[in-house]
N, C-alpha and C positions, 0 to 999 in steps of 0.2 A: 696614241698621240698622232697626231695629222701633222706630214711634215707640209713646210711654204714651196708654194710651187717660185719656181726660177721662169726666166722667160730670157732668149737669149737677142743677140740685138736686133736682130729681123724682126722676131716677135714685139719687140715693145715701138720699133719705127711705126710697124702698120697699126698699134693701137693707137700709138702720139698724132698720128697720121687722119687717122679714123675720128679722132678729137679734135681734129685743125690745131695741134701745137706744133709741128713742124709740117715739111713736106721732102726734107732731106735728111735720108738714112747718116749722111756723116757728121751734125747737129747731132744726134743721139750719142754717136764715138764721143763728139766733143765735151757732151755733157757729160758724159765717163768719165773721163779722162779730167776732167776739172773740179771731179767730185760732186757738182750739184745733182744730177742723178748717183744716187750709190750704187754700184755693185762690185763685185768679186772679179777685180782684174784675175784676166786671163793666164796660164802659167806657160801656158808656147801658143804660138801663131794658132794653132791649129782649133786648142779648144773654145776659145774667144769666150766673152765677158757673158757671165752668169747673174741677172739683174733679180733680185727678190720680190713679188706682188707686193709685201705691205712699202716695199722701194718705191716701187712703178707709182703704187696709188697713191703715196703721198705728194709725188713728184707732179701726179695729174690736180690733184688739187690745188697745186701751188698755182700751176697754168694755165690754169680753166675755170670758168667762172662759177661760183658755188649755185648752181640753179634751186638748192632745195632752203636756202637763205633769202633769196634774192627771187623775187616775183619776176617772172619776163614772161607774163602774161601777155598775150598778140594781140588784147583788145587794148590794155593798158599803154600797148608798143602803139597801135595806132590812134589814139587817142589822144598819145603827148603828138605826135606825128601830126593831129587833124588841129590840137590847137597851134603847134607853131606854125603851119599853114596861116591858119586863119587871123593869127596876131602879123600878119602881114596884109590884110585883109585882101586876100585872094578867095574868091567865093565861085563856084559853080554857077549859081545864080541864087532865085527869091522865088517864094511863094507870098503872092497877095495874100494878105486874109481880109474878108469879108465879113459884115457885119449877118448878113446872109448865108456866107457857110457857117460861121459859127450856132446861126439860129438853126440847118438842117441836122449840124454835128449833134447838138443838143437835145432836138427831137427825134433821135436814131439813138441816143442813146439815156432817154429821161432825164438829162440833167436837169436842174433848178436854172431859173432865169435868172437867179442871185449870181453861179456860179459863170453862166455866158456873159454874164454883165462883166463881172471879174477877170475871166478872160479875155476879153475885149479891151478891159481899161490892159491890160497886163501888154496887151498886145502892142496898144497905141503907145504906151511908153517904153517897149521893147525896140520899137521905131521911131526913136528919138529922131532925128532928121529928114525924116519922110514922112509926105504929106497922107499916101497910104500906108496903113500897118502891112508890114512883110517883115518874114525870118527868112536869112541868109542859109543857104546849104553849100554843101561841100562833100560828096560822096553820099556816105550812107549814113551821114546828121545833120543838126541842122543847129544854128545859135541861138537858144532861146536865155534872157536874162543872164548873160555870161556862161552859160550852161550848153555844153554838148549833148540834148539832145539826139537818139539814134530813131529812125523813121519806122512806123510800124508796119512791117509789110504785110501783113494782110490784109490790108486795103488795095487798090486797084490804081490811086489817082495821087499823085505826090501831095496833094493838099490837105488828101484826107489823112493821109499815110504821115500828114505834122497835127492837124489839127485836135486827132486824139490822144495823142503826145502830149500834146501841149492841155487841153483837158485833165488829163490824169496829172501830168505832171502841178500845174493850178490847185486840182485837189487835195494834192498831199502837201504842197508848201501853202 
C-alpha cells in the first residue's frame, strides 16, 4: 500500500508560487492556520506543518483555473482580443479589391466566372459605405461579412494573401 507523500511549507510555497497563487511564503502559514489549506499542525516549533498531496491539490484547484474544462486556446484568446479591437473600429488599414484581381485570382486558380461574380457581388456589399470594395485588417485578419477572417501566407502580396481567403471562404458559405 503506497503511503501520501507530505510536503512541508517551503515545499508547497514554491509549488503555489510556481502556479501564480501566492508570492508570499507567509499566505501559505495563513492558510494553515485558518484551515483553508489543511494540514497536520506542527507539535513544537521545530518540526513545522506536514501538508498532505491529495490537500495541496485540492487546495490548487480551488485557485487555479481548471485549464482541462475551460478552453484558453491562444487563437481563441486572440480572436475575442482582435474583435474587441475591431468593434471599436480601429483597423490597421484596407485592401482594395479589384474587379481585375479577382479575375487573376480566378484564373490562378480555375475558379468558375459564376463564383468571381459572387465574390465580387459579396465584396461590393461587404463595403457597404465605400465607393470602392475593400476589407479592413487588423494584424494577421481581416473583416470579411462580420467574420474574422485570418490571411493566407503563402502568398507574397497582402491582396493575394485576402483574396484566396475570401474565395475559399465564398465557396463554402
Amino acid at each position: 500500500m503506497a503511503t501520501e507523500r507530505f510536503y512541508t511549507v517551503q515545499e508547497v510555497f514554491d509549488i503555489l508560487a510556481t502556479n501564480k497563487v501566492t508570492s508570499n511564503i507567509e499566505s501559505v502559514r495563513r492558510w494553515l492556520r485558518q484551515g483553508e489549506l489543511v494540514g497536520i499542525a506542527p507539535k513544537s516549533r521545530k518540526e513545522g506543518w506536514q501538508i498532505p498531496h491529495t490537500e495541496l491539490m485540492k487546495f490548487l484547484d480551488q485557485r487555479t483555473p481548471n485549464t482541462t474544462n475551460v478552453a484558453l486556446d491562444e487563437e481563441a484568446v486572440r480572436a475575442a482580443m482582435w474583435f474587441e479591437i475591431t468593434r471599436k473600429n480601429i483597423w490597421e488599414g484596407y485592401i482594395p479589391i479589384t474587379k481585375s484581381l479577382l479575375k487573376e485570382a480566378a484564373l490562378h486558380r480555375q475558379y468558375s466566372t459564376h463564383l468571381r461574380e459572387e465574390v465580387w457581388e459579396r465584396c461590393v456589399n461587404n463595403s457597404m459605405a465605400y465607393k470602392q470594395p475593400r476589407v479592413n485588417y487588423l494584424l494577421d485578419a481581416f473583416s470579411f461579412e462580420g467574420q474574422r477572417l485570418k490571411f493566407d501566407l503563402s502568398f507574397a502580396s497582402k491582396e493575394e494573401q485576402a483574396i484566396y481567403v475570401i474565395f475559399e471562404y465564398v465557396k463554402k458559405n
